[in-house]
N, C-alpha and C positions, 0 to 999 in steps of 0.2 A: 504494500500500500504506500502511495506519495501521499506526500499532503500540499494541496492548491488550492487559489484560492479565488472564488466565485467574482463575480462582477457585484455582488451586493458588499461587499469587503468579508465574508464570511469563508474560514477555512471550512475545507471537508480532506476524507480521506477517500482514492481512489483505487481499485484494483489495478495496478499497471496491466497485468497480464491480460484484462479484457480490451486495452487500448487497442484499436485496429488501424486510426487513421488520425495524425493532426493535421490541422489547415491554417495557415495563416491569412489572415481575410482582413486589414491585419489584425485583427484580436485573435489570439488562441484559438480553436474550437476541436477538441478533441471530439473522434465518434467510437463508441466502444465497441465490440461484436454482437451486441443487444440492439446497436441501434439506436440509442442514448446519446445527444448531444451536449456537453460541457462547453463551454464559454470560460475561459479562464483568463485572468493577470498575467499569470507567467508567461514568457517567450515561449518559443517550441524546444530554442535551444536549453530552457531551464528546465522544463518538463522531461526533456532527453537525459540530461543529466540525471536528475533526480532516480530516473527507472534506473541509470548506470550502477550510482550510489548502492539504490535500494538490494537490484539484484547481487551485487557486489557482495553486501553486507549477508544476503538471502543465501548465496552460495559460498560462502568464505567455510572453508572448513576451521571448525576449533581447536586450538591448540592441544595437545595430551598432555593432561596433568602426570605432571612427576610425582610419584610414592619415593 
């Protein structure tokens, strides 16, 4: 999940993985595989990062603790 932030100034949290398609029009508008359109603040290029981040931190293997 990113966290963006609507045209009303209100955060939400969204699935990256249902993301299908951003447009810049120029405001944001993400469409999700549901067919759901967001309207966001963020760039495209910050909403990219953010999944980079996200998934980054989602697949990071964790350290093995030492006994």
């Amino acid at each position: 999940m990113i966290k963006l932030t609507g045209f009303n100034n209100k955060e939400f949290y969204l699935n990256c993985d249902l993301i299908e398609k951003i447009e810049v029009t120029p405001d944001s508008v993400i469409t999700t595989t549901t067919g759901k359109k967001y309207v966001v603040k963020e760039s495209s290029d910050d909403i990219i990062n953010k999944i980079i981040e996200f998934k980054k931190r989602y697949m990071a293997i964790p350290e093995v603790i030492k006994e």
